[in-house]
Backbone bond lengths (Angstrom), bond angles and torsions (degrees), N, CA, C in turn:
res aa  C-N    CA-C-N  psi(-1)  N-CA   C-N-CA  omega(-1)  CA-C   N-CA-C  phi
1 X - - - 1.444 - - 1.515 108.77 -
2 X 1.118 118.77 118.82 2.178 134.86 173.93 1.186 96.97 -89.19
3 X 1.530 120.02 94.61 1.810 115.85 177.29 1.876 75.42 -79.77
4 X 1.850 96.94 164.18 1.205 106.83 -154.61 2.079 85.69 -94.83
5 X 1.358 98.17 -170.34 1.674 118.24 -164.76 1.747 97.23 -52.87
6 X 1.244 120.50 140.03 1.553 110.20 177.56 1.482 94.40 -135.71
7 X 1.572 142.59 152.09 1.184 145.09 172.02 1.652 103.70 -91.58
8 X 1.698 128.71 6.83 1.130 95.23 159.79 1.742 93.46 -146.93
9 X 1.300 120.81 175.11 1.856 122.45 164.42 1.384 104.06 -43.64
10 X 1.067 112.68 -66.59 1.723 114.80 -156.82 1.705 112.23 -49.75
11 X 1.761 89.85 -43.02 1.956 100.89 175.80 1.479 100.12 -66.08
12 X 1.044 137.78 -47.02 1.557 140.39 -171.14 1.972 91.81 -60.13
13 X 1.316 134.07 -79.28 1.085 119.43 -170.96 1.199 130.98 -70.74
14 X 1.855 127.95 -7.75 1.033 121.72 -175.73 1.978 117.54 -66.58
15 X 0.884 117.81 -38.74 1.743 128.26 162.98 1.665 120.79 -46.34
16 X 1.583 109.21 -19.94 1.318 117.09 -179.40 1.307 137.55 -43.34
17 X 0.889 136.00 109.65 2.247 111.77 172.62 1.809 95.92 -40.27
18 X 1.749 106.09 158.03 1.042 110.72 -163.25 1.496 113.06 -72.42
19 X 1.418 115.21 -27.85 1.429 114.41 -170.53 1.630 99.04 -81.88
20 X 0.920 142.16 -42.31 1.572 139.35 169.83 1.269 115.21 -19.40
21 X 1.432 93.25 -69.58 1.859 128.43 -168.40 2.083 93.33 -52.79
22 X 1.127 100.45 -59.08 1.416 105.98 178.47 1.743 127.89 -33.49
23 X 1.527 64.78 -68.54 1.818 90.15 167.29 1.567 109.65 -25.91
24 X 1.730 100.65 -83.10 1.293 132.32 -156.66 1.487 96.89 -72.79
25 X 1.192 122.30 -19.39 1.856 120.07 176.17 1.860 91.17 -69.54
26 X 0.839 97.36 -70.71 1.787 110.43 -177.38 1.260 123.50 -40.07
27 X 1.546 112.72 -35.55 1.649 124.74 156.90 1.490 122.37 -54.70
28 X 1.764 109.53 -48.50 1.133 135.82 -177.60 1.389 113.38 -67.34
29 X 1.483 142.58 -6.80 1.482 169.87 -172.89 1.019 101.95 -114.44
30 X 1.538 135.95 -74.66 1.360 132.82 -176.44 1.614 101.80 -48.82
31 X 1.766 117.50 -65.67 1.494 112.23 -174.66 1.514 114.60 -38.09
32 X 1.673 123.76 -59.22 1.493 120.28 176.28 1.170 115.26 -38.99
33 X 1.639 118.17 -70.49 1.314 106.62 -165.95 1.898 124.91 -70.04
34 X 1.775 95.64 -9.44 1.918 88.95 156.45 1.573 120.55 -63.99
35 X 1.459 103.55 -38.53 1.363 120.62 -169.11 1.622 116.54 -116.86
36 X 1.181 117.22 75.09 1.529 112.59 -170.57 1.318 125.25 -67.03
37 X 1.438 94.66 -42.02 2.239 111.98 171.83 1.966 99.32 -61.93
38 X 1.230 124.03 -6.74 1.399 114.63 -165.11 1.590 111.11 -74.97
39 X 1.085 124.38 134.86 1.389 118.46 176.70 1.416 106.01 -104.02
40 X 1.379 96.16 143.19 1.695 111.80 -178.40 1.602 110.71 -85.19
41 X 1.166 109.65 133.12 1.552 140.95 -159.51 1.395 96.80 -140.02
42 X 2.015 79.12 156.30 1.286 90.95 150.60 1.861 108.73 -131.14
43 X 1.327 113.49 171.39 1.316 129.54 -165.10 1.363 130.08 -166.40
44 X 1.418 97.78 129.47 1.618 107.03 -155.27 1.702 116.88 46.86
45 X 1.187 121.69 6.80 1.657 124.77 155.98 1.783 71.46 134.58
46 X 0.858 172.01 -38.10 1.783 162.69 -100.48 1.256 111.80 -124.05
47 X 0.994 146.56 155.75 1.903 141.28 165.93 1.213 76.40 -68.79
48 X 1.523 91.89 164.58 1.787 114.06 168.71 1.663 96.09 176.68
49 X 1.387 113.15 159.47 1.656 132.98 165.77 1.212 114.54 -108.34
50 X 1.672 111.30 131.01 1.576 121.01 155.16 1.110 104.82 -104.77
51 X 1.540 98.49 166.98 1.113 106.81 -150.11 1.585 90.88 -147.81
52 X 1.455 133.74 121.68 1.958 110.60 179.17 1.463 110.01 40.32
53 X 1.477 116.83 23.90 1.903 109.19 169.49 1.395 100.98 91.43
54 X 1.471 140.14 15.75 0.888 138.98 -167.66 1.591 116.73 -131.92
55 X 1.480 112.10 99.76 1.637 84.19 172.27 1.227 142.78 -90.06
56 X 1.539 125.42 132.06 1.363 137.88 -138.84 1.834 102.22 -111.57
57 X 1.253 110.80 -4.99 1.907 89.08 -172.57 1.991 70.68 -173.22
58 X 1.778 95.49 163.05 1.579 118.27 169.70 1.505 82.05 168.96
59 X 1.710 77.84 158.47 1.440 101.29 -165.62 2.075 95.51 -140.46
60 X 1.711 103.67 -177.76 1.031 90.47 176.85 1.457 90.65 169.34
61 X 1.601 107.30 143.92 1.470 124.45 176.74 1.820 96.88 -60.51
62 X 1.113 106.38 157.62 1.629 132.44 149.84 1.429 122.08 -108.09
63 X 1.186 127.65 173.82 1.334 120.50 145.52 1.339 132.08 -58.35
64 X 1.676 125.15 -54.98 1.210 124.35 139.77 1.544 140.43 -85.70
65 X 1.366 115.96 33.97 1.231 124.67 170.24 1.517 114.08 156.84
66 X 1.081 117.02 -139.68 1.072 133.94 -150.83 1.544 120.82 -132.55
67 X 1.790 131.80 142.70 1.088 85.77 -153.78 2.489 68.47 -156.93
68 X 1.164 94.75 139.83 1.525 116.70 -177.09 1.791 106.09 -80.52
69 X 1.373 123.80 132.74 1.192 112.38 171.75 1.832 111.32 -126.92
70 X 1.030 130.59 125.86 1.582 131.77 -168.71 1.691 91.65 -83.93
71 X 1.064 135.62 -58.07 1.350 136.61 -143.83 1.403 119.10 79.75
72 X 1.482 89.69 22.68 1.875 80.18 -179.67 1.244 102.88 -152.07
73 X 1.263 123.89 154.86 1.314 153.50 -178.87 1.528 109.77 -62.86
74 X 1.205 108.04 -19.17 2.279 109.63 -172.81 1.337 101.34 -139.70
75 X 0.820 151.30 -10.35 1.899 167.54 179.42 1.343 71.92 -47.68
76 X 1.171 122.18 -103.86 1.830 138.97 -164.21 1.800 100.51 -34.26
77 X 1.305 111.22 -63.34 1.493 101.34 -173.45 1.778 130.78 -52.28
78 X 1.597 90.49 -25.56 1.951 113.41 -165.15 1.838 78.51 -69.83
79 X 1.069 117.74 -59.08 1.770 115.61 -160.60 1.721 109.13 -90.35
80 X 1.382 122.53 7.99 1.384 125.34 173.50 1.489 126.54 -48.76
81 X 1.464 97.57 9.10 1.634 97.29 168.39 1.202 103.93 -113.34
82 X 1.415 135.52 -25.58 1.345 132.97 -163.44 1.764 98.86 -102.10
83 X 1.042 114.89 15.48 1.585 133.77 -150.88 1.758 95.03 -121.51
84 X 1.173 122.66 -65.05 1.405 143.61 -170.04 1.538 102.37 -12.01
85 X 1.343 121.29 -61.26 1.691 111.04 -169.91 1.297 112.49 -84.17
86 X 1.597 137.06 22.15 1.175 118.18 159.37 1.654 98.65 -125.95
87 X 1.699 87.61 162.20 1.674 109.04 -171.53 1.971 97.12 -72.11
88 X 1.437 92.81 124.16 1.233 120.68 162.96 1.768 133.46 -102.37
89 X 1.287 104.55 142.44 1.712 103.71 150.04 1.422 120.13 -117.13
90 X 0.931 136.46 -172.55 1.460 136.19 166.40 1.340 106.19 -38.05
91 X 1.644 109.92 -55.59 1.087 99.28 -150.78 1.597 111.82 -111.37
92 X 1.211 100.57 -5.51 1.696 110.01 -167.62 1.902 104.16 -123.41
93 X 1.003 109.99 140.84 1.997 131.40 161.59 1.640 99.25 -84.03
94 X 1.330 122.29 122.02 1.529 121.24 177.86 1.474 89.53 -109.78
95 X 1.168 118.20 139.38 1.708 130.84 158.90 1.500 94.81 -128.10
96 X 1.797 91.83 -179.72 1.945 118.27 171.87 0.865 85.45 -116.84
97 X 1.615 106.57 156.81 1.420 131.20 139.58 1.913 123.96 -28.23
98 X 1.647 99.68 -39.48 1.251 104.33 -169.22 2.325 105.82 -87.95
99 X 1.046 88.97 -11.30 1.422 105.58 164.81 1.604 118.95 -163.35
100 X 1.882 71.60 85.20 2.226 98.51 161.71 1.486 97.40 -47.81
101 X 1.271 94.23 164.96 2.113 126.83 147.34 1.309 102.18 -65.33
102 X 1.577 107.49 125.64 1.466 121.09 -176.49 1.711 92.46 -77.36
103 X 1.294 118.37 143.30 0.997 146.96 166.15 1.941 105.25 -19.42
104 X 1.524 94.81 -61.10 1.501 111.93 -166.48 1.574 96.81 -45.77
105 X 1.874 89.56 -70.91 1.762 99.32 -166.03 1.467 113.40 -61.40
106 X 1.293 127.70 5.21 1.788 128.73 174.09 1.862 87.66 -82.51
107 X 1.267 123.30 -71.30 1.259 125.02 173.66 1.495 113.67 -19.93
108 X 1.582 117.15 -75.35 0.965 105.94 -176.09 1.501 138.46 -54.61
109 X 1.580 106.52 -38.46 1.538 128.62 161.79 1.387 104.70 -49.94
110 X 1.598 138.51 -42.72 1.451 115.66 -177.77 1.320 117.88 -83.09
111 X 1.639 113.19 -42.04 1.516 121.26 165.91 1.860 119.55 -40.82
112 X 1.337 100.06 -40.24 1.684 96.46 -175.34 1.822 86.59 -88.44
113 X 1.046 150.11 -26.99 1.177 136.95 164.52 1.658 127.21 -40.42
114 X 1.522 101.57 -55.18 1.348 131.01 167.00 1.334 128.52 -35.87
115 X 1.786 99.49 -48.89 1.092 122.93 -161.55 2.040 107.19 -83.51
116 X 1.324 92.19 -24.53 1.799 96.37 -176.55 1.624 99.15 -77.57
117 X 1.526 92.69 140.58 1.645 114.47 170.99 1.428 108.02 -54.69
118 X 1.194 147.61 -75.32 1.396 148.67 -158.01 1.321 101.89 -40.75
């Protein structure tokens, strides 16, 4: 399910099935407290955080799940070993509801995010 463009998180997840919304509430908690200075955005229609003008994390329903966005082009490649068992694109980490992003690997995905110059 593509809920349509929303100007804030809460409008983006309120339309959700309940386990989605969950999910992505729980993502949206873990991301703050990695990133506290991060301001909540939105991007390309998706929640997401900047960070110093930079956006550092977005997330976003699927049809069948759920799906991680770095904003960057090497985010995904720097951690492609700890990455390996979930379905990828270039640019996106897809999870379920029934198996979130462990806590750890959200950390690591924003920290090596953080850490790139661009």
């Amino acid at each position: 399910m593509k809920p349509p463009k929303h100007q804030t998180i809460d409008e983006y997840l309120a339309p959700l099935p309940d386990d989605q919304r969950a999910t992505l509430e729980a993502l949206r908690a873990t991301i703050r407290a990695l990133a506290p200075g991060a301001e909540e955005c939105t991007s390309y229609g998706m929640p997401a955080f900047r960070l110093d003008g930079k956006v550092i994390a977005g997330f976003a329903a699927r049809a069948h799940g759920c799906s991680y966005y770095p904003f960057s082009g090497t985010t995904l490649k720097t951690l492609a070993s700890e990455l390996a068992k979930y379905e990828q694109t270039k640019g996106a980490l897809h999870f379920s509801p029934a198996r979130p992003l462990p806590r750890t690997l959200v950390r690591k995905l924003v920290k090596a995010r953080m850490a790139e110059g661009d």
